[in-house]
Structures are given as structure tokens and as C-alpha cells.
Backbone as CSV, one residue per row, in Angstrom:
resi,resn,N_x,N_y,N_z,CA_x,CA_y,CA_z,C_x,C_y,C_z
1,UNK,-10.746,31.845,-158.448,-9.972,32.642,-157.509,-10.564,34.046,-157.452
2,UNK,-10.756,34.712,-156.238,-11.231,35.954,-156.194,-10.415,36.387,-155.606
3,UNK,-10.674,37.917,-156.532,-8.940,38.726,-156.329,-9.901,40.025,-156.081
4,UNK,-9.168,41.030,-154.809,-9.365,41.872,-154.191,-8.793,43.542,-154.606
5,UNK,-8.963,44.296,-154.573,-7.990,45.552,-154.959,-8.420,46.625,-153.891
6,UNK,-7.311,46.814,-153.006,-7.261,47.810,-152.074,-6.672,49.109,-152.611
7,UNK,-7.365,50.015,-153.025,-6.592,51.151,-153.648,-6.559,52.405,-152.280
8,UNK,-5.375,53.102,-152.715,-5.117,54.389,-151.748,-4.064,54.928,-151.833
9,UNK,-3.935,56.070,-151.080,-2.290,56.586,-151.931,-1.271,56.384,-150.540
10,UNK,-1.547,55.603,-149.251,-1.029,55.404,-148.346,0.457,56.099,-148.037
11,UNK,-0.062,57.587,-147.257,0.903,58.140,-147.557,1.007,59.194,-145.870
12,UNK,1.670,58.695,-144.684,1.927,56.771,-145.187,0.828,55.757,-144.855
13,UNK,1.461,54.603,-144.900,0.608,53.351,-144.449,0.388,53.587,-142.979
14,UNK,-0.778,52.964,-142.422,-1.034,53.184,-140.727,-1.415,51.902,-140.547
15,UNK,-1.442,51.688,-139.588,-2.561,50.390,-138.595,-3.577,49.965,-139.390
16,UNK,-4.224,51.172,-139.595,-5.723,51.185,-139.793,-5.992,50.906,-141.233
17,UNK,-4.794,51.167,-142.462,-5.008,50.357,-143.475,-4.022,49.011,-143.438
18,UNK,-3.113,48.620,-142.695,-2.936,47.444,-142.244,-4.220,46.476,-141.482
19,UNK,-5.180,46.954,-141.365,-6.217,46.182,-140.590,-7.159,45.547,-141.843
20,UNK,-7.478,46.491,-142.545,-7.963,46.492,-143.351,-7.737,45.142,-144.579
21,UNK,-6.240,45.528,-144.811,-5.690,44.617,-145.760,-6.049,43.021,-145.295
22,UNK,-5.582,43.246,-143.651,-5.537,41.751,-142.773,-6.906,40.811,-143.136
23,UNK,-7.916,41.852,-142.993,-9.556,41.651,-142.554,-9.325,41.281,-144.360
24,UNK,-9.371,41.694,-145.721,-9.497,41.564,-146.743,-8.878,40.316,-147.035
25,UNK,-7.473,40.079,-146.665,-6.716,38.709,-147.173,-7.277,37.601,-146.504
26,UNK,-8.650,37.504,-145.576,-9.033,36.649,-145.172,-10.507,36.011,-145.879
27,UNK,-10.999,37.202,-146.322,-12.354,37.451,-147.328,-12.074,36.842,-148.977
28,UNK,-10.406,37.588,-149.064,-10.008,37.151,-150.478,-9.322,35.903,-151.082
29,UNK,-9.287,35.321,-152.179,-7.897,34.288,-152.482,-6.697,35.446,-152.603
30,UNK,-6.931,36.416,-153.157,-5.665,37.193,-153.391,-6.413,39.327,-153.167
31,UNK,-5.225,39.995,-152.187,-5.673,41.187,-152.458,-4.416,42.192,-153.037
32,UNK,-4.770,42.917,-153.543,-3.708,43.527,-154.448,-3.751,44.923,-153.661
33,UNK,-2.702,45.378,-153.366,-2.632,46.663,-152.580,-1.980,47.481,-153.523
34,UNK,-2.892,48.411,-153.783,-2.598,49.414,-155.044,-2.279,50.605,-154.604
35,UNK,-0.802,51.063,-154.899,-0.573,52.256,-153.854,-0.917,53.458,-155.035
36,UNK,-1.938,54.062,-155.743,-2.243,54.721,-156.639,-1.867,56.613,-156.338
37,UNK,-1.727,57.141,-157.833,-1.877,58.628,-157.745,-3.305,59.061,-157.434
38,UNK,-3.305,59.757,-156.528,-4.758,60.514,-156.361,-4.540,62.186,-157.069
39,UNK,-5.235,62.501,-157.929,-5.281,64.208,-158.501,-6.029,64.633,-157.347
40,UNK,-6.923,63.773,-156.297,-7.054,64.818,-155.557,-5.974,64.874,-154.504
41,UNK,-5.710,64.156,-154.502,-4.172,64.393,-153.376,-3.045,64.454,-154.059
42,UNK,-2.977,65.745,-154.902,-1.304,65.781,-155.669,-0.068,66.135,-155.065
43,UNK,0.164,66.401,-154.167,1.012,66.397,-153.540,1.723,65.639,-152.249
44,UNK,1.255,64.234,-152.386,1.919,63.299,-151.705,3.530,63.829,-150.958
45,UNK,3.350,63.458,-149.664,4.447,63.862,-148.730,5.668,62.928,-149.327
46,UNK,5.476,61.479,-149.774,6.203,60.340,-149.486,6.002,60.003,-151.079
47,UNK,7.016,59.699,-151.967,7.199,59.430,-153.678,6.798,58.361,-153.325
48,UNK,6.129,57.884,-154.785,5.096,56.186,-155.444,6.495,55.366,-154.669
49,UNK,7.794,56.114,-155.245,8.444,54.448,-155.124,8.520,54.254,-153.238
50,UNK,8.628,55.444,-152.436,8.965,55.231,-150.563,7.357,54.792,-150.235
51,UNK,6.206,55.297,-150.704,5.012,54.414,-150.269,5.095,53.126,-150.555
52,UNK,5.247,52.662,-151.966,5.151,51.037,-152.023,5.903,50.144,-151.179
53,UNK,7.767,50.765,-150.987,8.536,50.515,-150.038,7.735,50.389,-148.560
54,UNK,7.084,51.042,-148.185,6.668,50.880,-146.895,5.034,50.087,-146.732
55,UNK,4.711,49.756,-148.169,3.409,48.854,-147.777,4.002,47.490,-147.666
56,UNK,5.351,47.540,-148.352,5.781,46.171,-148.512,6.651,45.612,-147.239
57,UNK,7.309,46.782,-146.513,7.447,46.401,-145.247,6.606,46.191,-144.110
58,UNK,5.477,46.981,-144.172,4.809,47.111,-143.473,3.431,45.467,-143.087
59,UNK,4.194,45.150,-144.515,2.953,43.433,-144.411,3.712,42.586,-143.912
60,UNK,5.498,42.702,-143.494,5.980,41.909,-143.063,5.165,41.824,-141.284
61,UNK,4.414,42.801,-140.977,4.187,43.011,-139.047,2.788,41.984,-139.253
62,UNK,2.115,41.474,-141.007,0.983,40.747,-140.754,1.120,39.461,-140.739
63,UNK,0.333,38.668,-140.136,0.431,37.166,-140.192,-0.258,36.692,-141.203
64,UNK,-0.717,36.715,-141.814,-1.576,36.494,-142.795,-1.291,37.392,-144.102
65,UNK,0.071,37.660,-144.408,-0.084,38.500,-145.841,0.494,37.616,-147.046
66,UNK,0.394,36.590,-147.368,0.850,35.908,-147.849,0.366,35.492,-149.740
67,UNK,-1.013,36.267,-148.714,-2.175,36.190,-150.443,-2.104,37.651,-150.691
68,UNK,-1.192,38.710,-150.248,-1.394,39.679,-150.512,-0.079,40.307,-151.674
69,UNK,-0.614,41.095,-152.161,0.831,41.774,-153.616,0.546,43.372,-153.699
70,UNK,1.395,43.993,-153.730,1.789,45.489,-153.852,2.011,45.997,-155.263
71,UNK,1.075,46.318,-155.832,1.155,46.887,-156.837,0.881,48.466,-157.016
72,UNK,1.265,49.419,-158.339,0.881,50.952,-158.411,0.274,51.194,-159.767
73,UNK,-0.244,52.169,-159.943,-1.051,52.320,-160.832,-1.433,53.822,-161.038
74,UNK,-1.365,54.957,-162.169,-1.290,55.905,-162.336,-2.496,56.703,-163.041
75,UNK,-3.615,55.699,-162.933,-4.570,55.844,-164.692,-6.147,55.956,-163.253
76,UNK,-7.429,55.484,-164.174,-8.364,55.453,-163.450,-8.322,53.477,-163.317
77,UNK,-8.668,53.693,-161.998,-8.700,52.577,-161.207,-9.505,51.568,-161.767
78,UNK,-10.526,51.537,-162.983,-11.136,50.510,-163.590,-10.774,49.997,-164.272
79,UNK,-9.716,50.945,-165.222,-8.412,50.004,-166.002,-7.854,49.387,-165.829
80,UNK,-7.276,48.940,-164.253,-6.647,48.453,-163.390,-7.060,47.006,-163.189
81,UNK,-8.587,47.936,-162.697,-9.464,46.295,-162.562,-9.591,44.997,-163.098
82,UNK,-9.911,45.797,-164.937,-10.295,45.149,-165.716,-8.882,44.617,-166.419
83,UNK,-7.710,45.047,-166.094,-6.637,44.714,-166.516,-5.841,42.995,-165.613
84,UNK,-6.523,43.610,-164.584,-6.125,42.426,-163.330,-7.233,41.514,-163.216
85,UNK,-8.406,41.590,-164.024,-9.650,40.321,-163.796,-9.869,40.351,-162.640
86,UNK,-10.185,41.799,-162.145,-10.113,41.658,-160.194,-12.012,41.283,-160.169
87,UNK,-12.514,40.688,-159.061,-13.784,40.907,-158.655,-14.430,41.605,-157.638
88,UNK,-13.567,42.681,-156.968,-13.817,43.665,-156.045,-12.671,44.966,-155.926
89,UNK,-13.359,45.727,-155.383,-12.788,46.774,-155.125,-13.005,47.058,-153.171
90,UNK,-12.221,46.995,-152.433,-12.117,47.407,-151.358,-11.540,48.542,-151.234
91,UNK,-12.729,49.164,-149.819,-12.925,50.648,-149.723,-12.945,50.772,-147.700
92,UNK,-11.602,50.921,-147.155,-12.287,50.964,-145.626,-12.721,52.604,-145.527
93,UNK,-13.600,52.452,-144.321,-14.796,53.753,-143.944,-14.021,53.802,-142.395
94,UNK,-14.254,54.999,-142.355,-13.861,55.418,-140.722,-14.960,55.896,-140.211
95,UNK,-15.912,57.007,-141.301,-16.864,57.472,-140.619,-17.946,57.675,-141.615
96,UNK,-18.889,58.861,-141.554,-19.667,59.017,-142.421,-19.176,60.029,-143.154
97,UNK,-18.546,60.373,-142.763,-17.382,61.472,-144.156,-17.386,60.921,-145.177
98,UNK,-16.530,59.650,-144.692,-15.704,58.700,-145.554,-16.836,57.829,-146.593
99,UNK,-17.805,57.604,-146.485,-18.721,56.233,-146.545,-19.507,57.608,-147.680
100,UNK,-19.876,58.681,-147.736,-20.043,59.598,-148.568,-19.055,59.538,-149.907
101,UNK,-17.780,60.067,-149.576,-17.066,60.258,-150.795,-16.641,58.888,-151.159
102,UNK,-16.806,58.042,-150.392,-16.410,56.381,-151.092,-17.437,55.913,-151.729
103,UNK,-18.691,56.174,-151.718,-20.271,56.154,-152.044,-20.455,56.341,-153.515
104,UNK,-19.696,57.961,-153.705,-20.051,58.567,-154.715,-18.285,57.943,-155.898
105,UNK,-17.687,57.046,-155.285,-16.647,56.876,-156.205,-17.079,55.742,-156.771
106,UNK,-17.560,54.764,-155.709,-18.438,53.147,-156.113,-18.989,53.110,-157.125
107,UNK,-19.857,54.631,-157.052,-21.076,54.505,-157.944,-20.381,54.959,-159.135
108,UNK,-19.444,56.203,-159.286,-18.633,56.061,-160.546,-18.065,54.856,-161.409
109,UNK,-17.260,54.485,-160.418,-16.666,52.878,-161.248,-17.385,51.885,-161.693
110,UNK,-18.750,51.746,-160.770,-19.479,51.221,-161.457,-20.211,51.550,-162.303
111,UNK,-20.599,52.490,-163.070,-20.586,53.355,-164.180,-19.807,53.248,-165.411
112,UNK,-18.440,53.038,-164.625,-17.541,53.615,-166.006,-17.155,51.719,-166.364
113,UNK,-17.551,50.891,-165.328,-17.411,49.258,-165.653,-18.541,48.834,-164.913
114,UNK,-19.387,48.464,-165.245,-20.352,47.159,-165.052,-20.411,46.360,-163.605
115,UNK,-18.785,45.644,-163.905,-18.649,44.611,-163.157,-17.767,45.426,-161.866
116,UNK,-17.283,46.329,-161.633,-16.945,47.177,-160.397,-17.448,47.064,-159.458
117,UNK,-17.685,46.208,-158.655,-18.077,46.315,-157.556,-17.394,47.134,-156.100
118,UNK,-18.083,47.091,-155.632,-17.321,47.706,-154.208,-17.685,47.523,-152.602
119,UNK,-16.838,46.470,-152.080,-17.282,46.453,-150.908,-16.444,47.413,-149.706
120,UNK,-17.008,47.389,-148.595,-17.065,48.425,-147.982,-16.451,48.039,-146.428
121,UNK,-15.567,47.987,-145.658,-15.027,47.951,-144.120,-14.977,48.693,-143.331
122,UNK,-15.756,48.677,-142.553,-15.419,49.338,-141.381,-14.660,49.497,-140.872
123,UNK,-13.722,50.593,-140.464,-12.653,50.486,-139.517,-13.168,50.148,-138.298
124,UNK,-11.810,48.846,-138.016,-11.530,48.813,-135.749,-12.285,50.349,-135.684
125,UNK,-12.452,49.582,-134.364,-12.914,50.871,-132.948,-11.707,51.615,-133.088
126,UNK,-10.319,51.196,-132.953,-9.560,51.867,-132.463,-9.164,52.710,-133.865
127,UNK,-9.117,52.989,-134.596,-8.830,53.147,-136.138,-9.177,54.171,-136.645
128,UNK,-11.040,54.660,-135.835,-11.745,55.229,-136.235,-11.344,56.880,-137.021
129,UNK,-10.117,57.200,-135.972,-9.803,58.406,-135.856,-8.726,58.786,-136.674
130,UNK,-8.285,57.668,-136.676,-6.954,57.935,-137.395,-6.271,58.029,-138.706
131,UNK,-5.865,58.924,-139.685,-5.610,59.192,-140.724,-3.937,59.218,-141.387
132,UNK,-3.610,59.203,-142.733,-1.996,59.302,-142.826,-2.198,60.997,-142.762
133,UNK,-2.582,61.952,-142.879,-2.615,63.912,-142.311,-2.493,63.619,-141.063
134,UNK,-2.851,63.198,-140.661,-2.985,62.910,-138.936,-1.345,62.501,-138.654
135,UNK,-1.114,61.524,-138.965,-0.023,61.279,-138.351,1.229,61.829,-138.968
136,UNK,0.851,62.520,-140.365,2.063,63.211,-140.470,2.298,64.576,-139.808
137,UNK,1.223,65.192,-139.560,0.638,66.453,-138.050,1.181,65.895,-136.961
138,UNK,1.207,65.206,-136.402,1.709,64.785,-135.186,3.156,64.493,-135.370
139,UNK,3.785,63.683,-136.618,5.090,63.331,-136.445,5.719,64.658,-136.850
140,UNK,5.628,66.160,-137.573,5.824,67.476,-137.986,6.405,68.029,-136.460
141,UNK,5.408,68.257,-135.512,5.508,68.666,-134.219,5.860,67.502,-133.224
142,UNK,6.980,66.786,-133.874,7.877,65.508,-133.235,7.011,65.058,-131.775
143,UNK,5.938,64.383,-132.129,4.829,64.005,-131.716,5.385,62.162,-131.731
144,UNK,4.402,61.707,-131.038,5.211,59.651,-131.082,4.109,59.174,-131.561
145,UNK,4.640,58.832,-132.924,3.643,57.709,-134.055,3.580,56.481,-133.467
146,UNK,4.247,55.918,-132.840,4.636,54.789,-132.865,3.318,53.925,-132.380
147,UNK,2.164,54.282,-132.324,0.891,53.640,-131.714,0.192,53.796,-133.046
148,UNK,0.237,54.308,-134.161,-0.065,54.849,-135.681,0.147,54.111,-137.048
149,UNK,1.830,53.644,-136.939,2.392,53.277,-138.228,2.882,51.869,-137.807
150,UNK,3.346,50.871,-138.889,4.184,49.976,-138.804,5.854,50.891,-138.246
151,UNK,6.365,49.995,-136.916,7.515,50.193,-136.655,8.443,50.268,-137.795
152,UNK,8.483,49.835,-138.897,9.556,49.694,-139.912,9.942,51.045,-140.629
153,UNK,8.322,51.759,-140.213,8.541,53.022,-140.966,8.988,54.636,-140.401
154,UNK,9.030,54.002,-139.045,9.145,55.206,-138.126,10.050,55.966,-138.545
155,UNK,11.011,55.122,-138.742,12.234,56.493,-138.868,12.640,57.004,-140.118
156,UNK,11.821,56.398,-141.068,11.688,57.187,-142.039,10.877,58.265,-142.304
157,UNK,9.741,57.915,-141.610,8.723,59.170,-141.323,9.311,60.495,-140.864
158,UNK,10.169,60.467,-139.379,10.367,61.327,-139.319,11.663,61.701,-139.575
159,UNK,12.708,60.929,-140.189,13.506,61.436,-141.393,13.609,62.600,-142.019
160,UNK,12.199,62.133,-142.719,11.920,63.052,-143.874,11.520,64.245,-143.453
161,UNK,10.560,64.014,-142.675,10.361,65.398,-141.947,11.170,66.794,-141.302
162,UNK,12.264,66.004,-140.754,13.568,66.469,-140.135,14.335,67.179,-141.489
163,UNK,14.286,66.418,-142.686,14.677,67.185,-143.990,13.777,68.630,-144.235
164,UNK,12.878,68.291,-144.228,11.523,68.665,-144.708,11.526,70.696,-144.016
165,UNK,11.793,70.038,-142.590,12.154,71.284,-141.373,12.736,73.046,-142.149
């Protein structure tokens, strides 16, 4: 069985890592969606427990999530790996920004484990652009996500925001 690990701090979840997951649970027997702490992103808009909440709603909009599981994780991501007997690490790219600092993390993990591999997705055409800063910028200045996020999460998005105000 080959098992997948989508790590990110999906915050929130969009399309574009819903595509991702879709395109992976078809590649994988099983992908594990790891909603992780990033130190470089310490200040998450949305707490570990409302992200996982919304990756887990958010796989209800896929047809195919069936080989997929929501897990979190607080440590470095190879512990994870090697804890879960995973055989990949999935990484989607939007651009060459992205394909840089995902480049230089690959090559870490595989460093700090051997067997780390890391494959690499392209985002959809349509995807290219789009980020969770992005759409929390747009939903701030009560802007319409709704072409952005899973419907399930809309109104929590801007919920919070409306608190947030």
C-alpha cells in the first residue's frame, strides 16, 4: 500500500488544495492530509482544531475522498513520515516561487530521512493564482470567496472575520 502525505497549514482550505488532494487520492492507495504548525506561519488566522474541521468538510464536495484521512501534526514533518510508514511527501506548486521554497524543503527532509521523498503538482490553470492570504484579503474587504473555498466553509470564513472587524 502506498501512502501519501499532503502537508500544509490550510488556512483556509481552497479549491486549489482540494485539487490537489483529488489528483493525489488517485496516484495514492491512501493520502493523509496533514493540517500541520508552520513557525513560519505562526500566526494562523483559523485554530489546528477549525482548519482540520474544514479539511474534513471540505472532502465531503470530493468524489473520490474515500482513500483520504485528516490528520495534524506539530513536530518536523519526517517524524511524521517515518511514524506513518508514508512513501511520499506531496508538495502542490503554483509557480516558480513556490517550486523554489518547496525545492529547498525536499532537499531538507531528504537529508534529515533518506527515504523522504517528494513529489511535486502542478496546480490547475485555474489555481495558479490563488492562495489561503488571498482569499482571506478578499473575504476582510467582504469580497465573494465563493469561486475560492469549499461552500461549507463560507460562512465561517467570514464569520470570523466579522469578529475579527
Amino acid at each position: 500500500m502506498k501512502t501519501a502525505i499532503y502537508p500544509g497549514s490550510f488556512d483556509p482550505i481552497t479549491y486549489g488544495h482540494l485539487d490537489i488532494m483529488s489528483r493525489a487520492a488517485k496516484l495514492f492507495d491512501k493520502v493523509i492530509v496533514l493540517v500541520s504548525y508552520n513557525p513560519a506561519k505562526p500566526n494562523c488566522f483559523f485554530s489546528l482544531e477549525e482548519r482540520i474541521e474544514f479539511v474534513k468538510r471540505a472532502l465531503g464536495e470530493l468524489k473520490n475522498s474515500e482513500n483520504i484521512e485528516v490528520d495534524s501534526h506539530d513536530g518536523l514533518l519526517v517524524d511524521y513520515f517515518k511514524k506513518r510508514e508514508a512513501d511520499v511527501i506531496i508538495k502542490g506548486l503554483r509557480a516558480m516561487s513556490d517550486f523554489e521554497a518547496e525545492f529547498q524543503m525536499a532537499l531538507v527532509n531528504k537529508d534529515l530521512f533518506y527515504k523522504a521523498e517528494t513529489i511535486f503538482l502542478a496546480a490547475d490553470v485555474t489555481g495558479t493564482f490563488l492562495s489561503s492570504s488571498m482569499v482571506k484579503q478578499i473575504a476582510a474587504f467582504g469580497g465573494d470567496v465563493s469561486a475560492f473555498v469549499p461552500h461549507t466553509i463560507i460562512t465561517d470564513i467570514t464569520s470570523k472575520l466579522e469578529i475579527k472587524k
